[in-house]
Structure formats: structure tokens, C-alpha cells
C-alpha positions as CSV (number, residue, x, y, z in Angstrom):
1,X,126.2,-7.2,13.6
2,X,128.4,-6.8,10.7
3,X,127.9,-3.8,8.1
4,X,126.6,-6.1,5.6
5,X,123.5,-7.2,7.7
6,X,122.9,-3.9,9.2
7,X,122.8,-2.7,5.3
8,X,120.3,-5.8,4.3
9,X,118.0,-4.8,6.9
10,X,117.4,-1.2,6.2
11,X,117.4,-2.1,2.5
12,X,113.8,-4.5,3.8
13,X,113.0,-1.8,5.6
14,X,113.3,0.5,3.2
15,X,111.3,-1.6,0.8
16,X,108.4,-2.5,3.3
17,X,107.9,1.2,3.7
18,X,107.7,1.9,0.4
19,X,104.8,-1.2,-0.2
20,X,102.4,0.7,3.3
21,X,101.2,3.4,1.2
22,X,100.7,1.5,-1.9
23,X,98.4,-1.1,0.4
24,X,96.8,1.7,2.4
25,X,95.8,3.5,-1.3
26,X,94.1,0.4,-2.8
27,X,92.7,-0.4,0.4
28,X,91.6,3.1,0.5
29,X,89.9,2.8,-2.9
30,X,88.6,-0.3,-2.7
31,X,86.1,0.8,0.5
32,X,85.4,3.7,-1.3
33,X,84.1,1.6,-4.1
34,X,82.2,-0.6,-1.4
35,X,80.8,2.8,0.1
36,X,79.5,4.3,-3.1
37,X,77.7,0.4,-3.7
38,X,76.4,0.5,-0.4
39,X,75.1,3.7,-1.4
40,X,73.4,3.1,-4.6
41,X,71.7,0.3,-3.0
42,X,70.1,2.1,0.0
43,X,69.2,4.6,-2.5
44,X,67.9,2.1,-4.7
45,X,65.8,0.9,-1.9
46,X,64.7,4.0,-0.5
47,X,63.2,4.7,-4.1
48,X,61.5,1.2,-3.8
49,X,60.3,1.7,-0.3
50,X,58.4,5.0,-1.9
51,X,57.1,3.0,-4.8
52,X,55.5,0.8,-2.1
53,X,54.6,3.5,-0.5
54,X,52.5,5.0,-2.9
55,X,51.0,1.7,-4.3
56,X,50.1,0.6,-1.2
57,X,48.2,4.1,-0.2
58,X,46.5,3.4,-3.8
59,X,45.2,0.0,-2.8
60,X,44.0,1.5,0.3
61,X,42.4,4.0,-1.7
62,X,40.5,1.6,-3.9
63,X,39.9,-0.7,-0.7
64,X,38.3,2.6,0.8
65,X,36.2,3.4,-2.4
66,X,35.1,-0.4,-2.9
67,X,33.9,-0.8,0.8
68,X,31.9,2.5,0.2
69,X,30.2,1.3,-3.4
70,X,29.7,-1.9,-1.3
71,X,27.4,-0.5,1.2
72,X,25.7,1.7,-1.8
73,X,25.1,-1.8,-3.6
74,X,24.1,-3.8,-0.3
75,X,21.8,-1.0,0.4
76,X,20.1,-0.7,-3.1
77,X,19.9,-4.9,-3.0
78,X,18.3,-4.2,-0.3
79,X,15.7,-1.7,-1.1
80,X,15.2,-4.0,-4.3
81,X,14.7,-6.8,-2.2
82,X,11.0,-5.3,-0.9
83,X,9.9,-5.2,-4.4
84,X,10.7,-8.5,-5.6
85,X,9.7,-10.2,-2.3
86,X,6.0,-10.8,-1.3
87,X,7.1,-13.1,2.0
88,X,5.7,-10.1,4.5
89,X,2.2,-10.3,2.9
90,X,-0.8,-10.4,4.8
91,X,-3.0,-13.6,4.6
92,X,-5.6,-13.0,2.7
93,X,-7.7,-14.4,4.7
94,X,-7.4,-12.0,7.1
95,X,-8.2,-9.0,4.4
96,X,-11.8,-11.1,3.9
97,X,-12.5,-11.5,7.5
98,X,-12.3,-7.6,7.7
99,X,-15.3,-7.3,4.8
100,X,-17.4,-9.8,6.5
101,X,-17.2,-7.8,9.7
102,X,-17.9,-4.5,8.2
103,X,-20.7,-6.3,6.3
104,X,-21.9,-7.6,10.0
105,X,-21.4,-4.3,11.7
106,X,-23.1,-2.3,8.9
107,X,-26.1,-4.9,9.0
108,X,-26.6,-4.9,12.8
109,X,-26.3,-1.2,13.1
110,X,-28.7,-0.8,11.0
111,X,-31.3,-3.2,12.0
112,X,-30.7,-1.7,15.2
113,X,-31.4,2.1,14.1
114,X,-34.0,1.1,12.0
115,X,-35.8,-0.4,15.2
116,X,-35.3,2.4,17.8
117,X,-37.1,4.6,15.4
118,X,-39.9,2.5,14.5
119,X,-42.4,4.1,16.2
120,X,-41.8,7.2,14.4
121,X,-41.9,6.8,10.9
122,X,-44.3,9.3,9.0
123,X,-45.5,9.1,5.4
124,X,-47.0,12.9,5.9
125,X,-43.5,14.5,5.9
126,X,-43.2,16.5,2.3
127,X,-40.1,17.8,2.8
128,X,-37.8,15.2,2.1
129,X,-36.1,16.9,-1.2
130,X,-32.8,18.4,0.5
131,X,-32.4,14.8,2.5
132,X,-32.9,12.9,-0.8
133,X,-30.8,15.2,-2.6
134,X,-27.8,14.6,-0.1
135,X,-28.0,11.1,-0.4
136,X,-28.3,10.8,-4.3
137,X,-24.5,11.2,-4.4
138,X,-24.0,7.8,-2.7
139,X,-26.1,5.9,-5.5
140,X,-24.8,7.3,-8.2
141,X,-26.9,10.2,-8.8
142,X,-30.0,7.7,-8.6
143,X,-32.8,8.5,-6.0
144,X,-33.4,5.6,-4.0
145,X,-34.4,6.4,-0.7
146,X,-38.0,8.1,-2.1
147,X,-38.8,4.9,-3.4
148,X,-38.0,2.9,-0.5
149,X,-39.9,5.3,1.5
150,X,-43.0,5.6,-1.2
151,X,-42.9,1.3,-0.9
152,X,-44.1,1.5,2.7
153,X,-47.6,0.1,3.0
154,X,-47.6,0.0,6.9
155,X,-46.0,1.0,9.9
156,X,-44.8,-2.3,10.2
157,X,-42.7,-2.4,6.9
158,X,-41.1,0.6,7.6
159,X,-38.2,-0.6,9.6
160,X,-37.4,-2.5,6.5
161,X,-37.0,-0.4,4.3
162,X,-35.3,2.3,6.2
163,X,-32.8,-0.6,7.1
164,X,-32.0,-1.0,3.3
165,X,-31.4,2.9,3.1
166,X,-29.4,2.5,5.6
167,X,-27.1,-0.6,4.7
168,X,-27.1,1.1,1.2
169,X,-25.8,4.1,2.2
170,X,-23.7,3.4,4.6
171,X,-22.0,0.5,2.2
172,X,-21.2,3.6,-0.4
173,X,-20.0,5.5,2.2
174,X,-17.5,2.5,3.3
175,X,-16.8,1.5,-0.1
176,X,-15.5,5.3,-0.5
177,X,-13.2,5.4,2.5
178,X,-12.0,1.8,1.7
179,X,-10.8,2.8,-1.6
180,X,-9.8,6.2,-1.4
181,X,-6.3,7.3,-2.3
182,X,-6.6,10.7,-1.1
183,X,-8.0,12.0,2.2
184,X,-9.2,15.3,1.5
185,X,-12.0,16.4,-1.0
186,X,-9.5,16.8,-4.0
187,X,-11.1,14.7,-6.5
188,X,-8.8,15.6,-9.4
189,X,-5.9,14.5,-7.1
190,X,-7.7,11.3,-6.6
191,X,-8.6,10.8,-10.2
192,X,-4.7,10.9,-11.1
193,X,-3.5,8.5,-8.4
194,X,-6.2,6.1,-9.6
195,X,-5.1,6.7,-13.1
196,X,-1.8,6.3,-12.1
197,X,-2.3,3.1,-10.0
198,X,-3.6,1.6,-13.1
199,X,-1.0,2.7,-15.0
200,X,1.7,1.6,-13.9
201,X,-0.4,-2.4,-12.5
202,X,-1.0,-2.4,-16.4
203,X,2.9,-2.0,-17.4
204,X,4.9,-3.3,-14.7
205,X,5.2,-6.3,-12.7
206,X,2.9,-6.8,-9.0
207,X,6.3,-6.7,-7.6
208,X,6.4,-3.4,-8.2
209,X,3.5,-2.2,-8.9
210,X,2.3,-3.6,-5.6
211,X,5.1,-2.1,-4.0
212,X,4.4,1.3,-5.4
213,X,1.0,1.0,-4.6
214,X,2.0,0.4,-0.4
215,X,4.3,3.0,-0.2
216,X,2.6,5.3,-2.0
217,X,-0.6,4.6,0.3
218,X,1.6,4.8,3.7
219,X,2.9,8.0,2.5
220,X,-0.2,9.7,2.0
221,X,-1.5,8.3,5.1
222,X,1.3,9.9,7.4
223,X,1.7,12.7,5.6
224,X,-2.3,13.7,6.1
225,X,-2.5,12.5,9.6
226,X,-5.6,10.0,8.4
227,X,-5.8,8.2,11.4
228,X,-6.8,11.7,13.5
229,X,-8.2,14.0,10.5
230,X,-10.6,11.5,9.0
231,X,-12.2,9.5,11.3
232,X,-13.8,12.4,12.9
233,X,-14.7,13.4,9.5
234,X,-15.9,10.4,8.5
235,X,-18.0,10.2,11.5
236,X,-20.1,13.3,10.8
237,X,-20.8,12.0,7.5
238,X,-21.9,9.1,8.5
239,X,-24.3,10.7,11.0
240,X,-25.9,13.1,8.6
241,X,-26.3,10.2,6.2
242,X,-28.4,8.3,9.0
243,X,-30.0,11.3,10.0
244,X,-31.1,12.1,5.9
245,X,-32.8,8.5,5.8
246,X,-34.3,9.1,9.1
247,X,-35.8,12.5,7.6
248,X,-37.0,11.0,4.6
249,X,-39.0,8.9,6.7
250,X,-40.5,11.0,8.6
251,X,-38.5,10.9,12.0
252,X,-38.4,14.0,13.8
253,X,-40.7,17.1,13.5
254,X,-37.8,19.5,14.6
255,X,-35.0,20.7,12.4
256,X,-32.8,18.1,10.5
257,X,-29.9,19.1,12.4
258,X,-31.4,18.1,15.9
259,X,-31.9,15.0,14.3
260,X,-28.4,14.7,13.8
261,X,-27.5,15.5,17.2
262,X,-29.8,12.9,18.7
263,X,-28.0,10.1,16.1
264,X,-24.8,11.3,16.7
265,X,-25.5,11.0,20.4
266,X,-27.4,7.3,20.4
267,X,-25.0,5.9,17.3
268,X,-21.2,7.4,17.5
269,X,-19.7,4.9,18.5
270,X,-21.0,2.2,16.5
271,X,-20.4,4.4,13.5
272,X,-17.1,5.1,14.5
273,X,-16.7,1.3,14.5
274,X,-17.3,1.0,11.3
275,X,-15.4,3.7,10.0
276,X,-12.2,2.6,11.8
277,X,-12.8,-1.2,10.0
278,X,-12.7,0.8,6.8
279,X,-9.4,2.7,7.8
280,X,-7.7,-0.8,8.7
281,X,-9.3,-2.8,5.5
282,X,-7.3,0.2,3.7
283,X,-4.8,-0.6,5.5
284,X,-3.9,-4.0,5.3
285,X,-5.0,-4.6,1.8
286,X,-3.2,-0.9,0.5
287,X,-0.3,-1.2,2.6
288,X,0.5,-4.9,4.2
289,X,-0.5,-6.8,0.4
290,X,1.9,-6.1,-2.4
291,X,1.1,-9.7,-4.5
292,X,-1.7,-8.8,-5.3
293,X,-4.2,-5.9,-5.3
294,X,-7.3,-6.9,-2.9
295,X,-10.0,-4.2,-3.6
296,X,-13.9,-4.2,-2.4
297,X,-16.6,-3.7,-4.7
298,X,-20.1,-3.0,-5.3
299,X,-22.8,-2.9,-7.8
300,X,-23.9,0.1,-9.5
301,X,-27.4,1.0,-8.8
302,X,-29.4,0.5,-12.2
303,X,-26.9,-2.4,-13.1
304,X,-28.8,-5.7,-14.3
305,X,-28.5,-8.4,-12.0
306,X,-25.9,-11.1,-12.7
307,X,-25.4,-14.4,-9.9
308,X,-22.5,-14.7,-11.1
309,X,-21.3,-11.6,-9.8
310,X,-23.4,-10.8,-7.2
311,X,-26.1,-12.2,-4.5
312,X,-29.4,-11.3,-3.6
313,X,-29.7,-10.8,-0.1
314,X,-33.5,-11.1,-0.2
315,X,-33.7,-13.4,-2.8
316,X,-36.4,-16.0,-2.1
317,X,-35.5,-19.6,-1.7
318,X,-38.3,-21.3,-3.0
319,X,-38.1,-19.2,-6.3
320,X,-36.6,-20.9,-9.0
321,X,-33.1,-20.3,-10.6
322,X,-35.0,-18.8,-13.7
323,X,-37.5,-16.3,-12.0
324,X,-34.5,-15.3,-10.0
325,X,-32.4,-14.6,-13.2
326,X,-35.1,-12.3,-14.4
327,X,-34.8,-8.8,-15.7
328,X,-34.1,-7.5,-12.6
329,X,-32.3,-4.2,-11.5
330,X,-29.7,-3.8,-9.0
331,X,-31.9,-1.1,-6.2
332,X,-28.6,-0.8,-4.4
333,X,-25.7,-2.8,-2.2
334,X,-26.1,-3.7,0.8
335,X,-22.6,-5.4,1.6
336,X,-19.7,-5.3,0.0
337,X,-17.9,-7.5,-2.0
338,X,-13.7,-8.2,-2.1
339,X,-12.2,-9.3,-5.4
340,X,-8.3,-10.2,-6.4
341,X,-6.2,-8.8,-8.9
342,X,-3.1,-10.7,-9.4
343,X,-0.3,-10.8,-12.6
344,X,-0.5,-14.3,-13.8
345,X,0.6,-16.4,-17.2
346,X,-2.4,-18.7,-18.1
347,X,-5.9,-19.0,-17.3
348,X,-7.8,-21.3,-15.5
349,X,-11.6,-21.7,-15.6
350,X,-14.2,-19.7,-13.3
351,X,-11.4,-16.5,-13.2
352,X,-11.9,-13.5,-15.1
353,X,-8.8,-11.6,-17.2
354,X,-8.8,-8.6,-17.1
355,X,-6.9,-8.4,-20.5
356,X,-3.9,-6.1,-19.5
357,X,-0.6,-7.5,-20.6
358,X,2.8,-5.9,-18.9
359,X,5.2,-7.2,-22.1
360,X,6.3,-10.3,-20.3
361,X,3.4,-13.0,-21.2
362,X,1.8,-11.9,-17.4
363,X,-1.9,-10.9,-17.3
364,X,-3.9,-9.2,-14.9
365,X,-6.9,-11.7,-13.7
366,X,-9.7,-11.0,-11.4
367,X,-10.7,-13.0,-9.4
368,X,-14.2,-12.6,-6.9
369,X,-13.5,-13.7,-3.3
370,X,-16.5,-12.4,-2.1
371,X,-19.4,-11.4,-3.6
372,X,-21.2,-8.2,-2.8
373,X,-25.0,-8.3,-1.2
374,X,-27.5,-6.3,-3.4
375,X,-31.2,-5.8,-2.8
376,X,-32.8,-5.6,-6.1
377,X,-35.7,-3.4,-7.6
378,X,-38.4,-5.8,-7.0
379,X,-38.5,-5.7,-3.1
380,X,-39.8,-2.1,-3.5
381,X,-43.1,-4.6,-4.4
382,X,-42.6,-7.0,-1.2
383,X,-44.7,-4.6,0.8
């Protein structure tokens, strides 16, 4: 190799060393540049990551909160839902078939009592005040059993008239228990659920006031144990009420009370019959019957007779329709009537409106289903 190339070579050598460090720096600051990029983008979507982060724990959130005001709404709907629907009614036929049978049971029993005794009636017995007394409070303050008993002519027509005593009585007594809102002897409590009852069937719709009204009847029932508490209750009145007619009559030379005890023993559980019919007539028509309001009646003793409104259950056939339509008193019921109460918009001939208006065009009409039995004054003048 000759100087000369030697000397080229070193001088490329020479030069290629100096261009390495010069490469390596920019390289060098090139990746450094890359690095910091790299950087600011996985910050950049670290920061983003968080944002999702937190928007989606605030959709859970609101998910959460929705799903909750769900079941709130779902669960008001529901409970909204029993006032506007009527669908679990109970026929009504099936609320009328319970007054005829209490009208049948209260009949037969009757007849029945009134015929074991007969033997024993007594128009001697002066002490009939207490008995007659006792009894006023079922007619309306009106003593009915002294006439009755002051009509007898004969042993014969005795069982007669103690049997309308008896149906009387024992209708008022029914008529009580079958409309009673409160189970216990508070009248001013029952006076302001009545009131109330009224109320609120006059200024809101049967949805609701029906609704109310079944509730507010279940309630009352649970809460005061009716189905144990009154029947027994019931059943002692019901006794001493048979036994008071009986008394008046003359049945029984011994204290009042061992009357009672004989009754009670011969007629408990007929009685009781009759009482638990009463309890499941409030029942069904309080509790299972929110379109309308099914409620049994009675005439008033006193009350001029109407046929329109009521029947003469010892009306005579042959009489004509004007004799029958006389001025003529109600003496007492001796079965009970049912009539309907229902919101409508419109009349239609033969139904009675009751007048009351709840804002939205709706009236309350009455309507008889079934009208009560009443034995009027004149049969004290059959005998």
C-alpha cells in the first residue's frame, strides 16, 4: 500500500468517525421526542379512561335510582289499580240471595218459637213494662209488642202475633248488625264513620269511595276480632229479645232470666244462624262490592205505607189496589229489604236519584232490589 492510500483511508476514517456521534445525537433526540409523545398520549388516555370512569359510575347511579323509582311507581300503579278496578266484585246476585235467606231463616225461626210456646201464652201477666221497654229501642222508640199482645182475642191468635214480634224484632236487630260500622257500643264513633262514609260517596268517585268503604270495613273487622267478639254478643241479644216477647206474652211464671236460659238452650243455634248470615251479608256487600254500595233497609215504624217502596206481607189478595193503598201505617218490618247505590250520568225511569253530584256530571241513584216485608197497623184488627 502506498503512503498516499494509507493517508486516504484514515482521512475516511477519520471523517466517518466524526459523522457516529452526530447520528447517535439526533437519533438520540428524535426517540426522546417519540418517548415524551408516547407519553402525553397514555396520559392523555389515562385522563379519558377516568372520565369514563366516572360517567359510567354516574349512569350506574341514575340506572340504580331509576330501577328504585320504578318499583315505587309499579307499586303505587298498583295500589291505584284496586281503586279504579271493580273486576273482583261480587255478583250481586249473590249479595240478594244472602237477604232472602235471612228473611227465610228469620221467618221460620220464628214461626217455629212462636209454636213451641203456644200453649203458654197468658193475657193475665201485668208485668210486661221492663220487657216492652227493652224492646222499644228496636222500633224506634215505638211500643209495639203491647199492642200485638193487647190484639189477642184467643189462644189461637196468639202464635200470630208473637210471630210478628218476633220477625220485627229480630229484623231490627239484623238490620243493626248488617249495617254497623263499628262493633262495640260507641255510637259517636259510628255516627262519624257513617257521616264520613257519606261524605266522601257524595264527593268522590265509587272507585274510591267504594274502595275506602272495603278497606275501611276489613280493617275494623280484624282489628276488633268481629268474627269471635260479636257473634257471641250478638247471640245474647238475640236471646233476651226472644225471651222479652215471650214475657210480654205471658210465657213463663218464673223470673225473666230463666226464661232466657230455656230460649238460649232450645234456640242458640238457630239464632246463631242468623247472626252469622248478618256477619257474611256485611261482608260481602262492605268488603267484596266496591261498584256500588249494596245496603239493606227497612221501614220506620209509624211511616205511611207506600207499594212502591215496600210490601205487605199480609196484605189480602182479594182487596183491591185502592183499599190496599189506604191510610195505613207501617206496624213494623218483618223482612228486610236490599237497595243499590251506584255513581251514574243519566237517569232512566223506575230509579230513584238520590241528588248528590261528585263535580264530574256522576250522580248517586238508588235503586230497590228488594223490597222490605212490613206488617202494617191494621192487622192489630185481623183478630
Amino acid at each position: 500500500m502506498t503512503p498516499q492510500t494509507a493517508y486516504h483511508e484514515k482521512e475516511q476514517e477519520l471523517a466517518h468517525a466524526t459523522r457516529t456521534p452526530n447520528s447517535a445525537a439526533r437519533a438520540a433526540v428524535h426517540y426522546k421526542k417519540r418517548a415524551d409523545l408516547f407519553e402525553a398520549q397514555v396520559l392523555s388516555l389515562q385522563l379519558r379512561i377516568a372520565e369514563l370512569e366516572r360517567t359510567l359510575a354516574a349512569v350506574q347511579r341514575q340506572a340504580h335510582d331509576n330501577a328504585k323509582l320504578l318499583d315505587i311507581r309499579t307499586t303505587e300503579l298498583h295500589a291505584a289499580e284496586s281503586f279504579l278496578s271493580s273486576a273482583g266484585d261480587l255478583p250481586e246476585s249473590d249479595v240478594l240471595d244472602l237477604v232472602k235467606n235471612i228473611n227465610t231463616q228469620i221467618f221460620q225461626i220464628s214461626t217455629t218459637i212462636a209454636d213451641t210456646y203456644q200453649d203458654r201464652y197468658s193475657a193475665d201477666r201485668d208485668d210486661i213494662k221492663s220487657a216492652t221497654i227493652w224492646l222499644k229501642k228496636f222500633f224506634g222508640s215505638i211500643d209495639i209488642v203491647g199492642p200485638l199482645r193487647d190484639a189477642v182475642s184467643s189462644p189461637d191468635d196468639a202464635p200470630f202475633f208473637v210471630q210478628i214480634a218476633l220477625q220485627g224484632f229480630m229484623v231490627s236487630l239484623v238490620h243493626v248488625i248488617c249495617g254497623t260500622w263499628d262493633f262495640t257500643t260507641n255510637s259517636q264513633l259510628q255516627d262519624s264513620l257513617s257521616r264520613l262514609q257519606k261524605s266522601i260517596a257524595a264527593a268522590e268517585p265509587q272507585s274510591v269511595s267504594g274502595r275506602w268503604r272495603a278497606l275501611c270495613r276489613s280493617h275494623i273487622r280484624m282489628l276488633m276480632d268481629a268474627d269471635t267478639k260479636v257473634v257471641p254478643r250478638a247471640e245474647k241479644e238475640m236471646v233476651e229479645g226472644v225471651s222479652a216477647v215471650l214475657w210480654a206474652f205471658g210465657v213463663h211464671d218464673g223470673a225473666i232470666e230463666e226464661l232466657c236460659d230455656l230460649v238460649s238452650a232450645a234456640h242458640t243455634p238457630a239464632l246463631r244462624d242468623i247472626v252469622l248470615q248478618a256477619l257474611e251479608f256485611r261482608r260481602a256487600a262492605g268488603e267484596r262490592v266496591v261498584s256500588c254500595d249494596l245496603e239493606v233497609v227497612l221501614c220506620r215504624c209509624g211511616l205511611q205505607f207506600d207499594d212502591t217502596l215496600m210490601d205487605d206481607e199480609w196484605a189480602d189478595p182479594k182487596a183491591s189496589r185502592r183499599r190496599k193503598l189506604g191510610n195505613q201505617q207501617v206496624l213494623c218490618t218483618t223482612a228486610l229489604g236490599l237497595v243499590r247505590q251506584n255513581e251514574v250520568k243519566g237517569a232512566k225511569d223506575g230509579e230513584e236519584d238520590s241528588g248528590h253530584d261528585n263535580g264530574d256530571g256522576c250522580r248517586r241513584r238508588c235503586t230497590i232490589l228488594l223490597k222490605p216485608k212490613v206488617t202494617l197497623s191494621s192487622v192489630l184488627k185481623r183478630a
